[in-house]
Each structure stands twice: as C-alpha cells, then as structure tokens.
N, C-alpha and C positions, 0 to 999 in steps of 0.2 A: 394315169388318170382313171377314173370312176367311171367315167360321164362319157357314154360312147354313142353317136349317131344310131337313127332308127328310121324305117320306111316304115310310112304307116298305108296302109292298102286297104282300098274299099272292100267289102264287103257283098254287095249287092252287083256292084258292075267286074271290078278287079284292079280298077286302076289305083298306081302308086303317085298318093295328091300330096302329100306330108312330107319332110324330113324334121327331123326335133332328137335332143336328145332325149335320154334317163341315167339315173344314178341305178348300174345294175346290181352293186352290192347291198343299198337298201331296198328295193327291187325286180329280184330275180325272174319272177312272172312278164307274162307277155302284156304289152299295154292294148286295154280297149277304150276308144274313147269315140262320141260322137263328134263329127265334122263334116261342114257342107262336101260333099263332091259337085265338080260343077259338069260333067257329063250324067251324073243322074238328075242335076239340079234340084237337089233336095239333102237334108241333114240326114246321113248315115253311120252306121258303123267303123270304125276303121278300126282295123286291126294290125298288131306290131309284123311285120312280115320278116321270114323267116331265118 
C-alpha cells in the first residue's frame, strides 16, 4: 500500500494530537497542517513527526 499512518505533533507545546494518513509516493515531504491542540487550547501548527 501507498498510504502509510502519520503522527502529527504540536508545534508550540509537543504533544502528539493526530493520527491520519498520506499517500507518500505522491507526497514525499513532511505534512504541515493547522490543528486545534487542546492542551494549548488554541489552532496551531502540527507537524508530521518523525
């Protein structure tokens, strides 16, 4: 399969809020995407963790 699981990780605090996947053969880059964290309580960063 393509489509492999991803943690996605705040940013601002560090915690991992997300799982989701991506297709990494059309998408080889790391995903950044905006998402509530709810220990910052507020829309941040997340980033694809490592």
């Amino acid at each position: 399969m393509a489509r492999d699981n991803i943690i996605l990780r705040c940013t601002a605090c560090g915690d991992e809020n997300y799982i989701t996947t991506k297709n990494k053969r059309k998408h080889p880059d790391k995903m950044e995407i905006q998402k509530y964290c709810p220990k910052c309580n507020k829309k941040t960063v997340h980033k694809e963790k490592k």
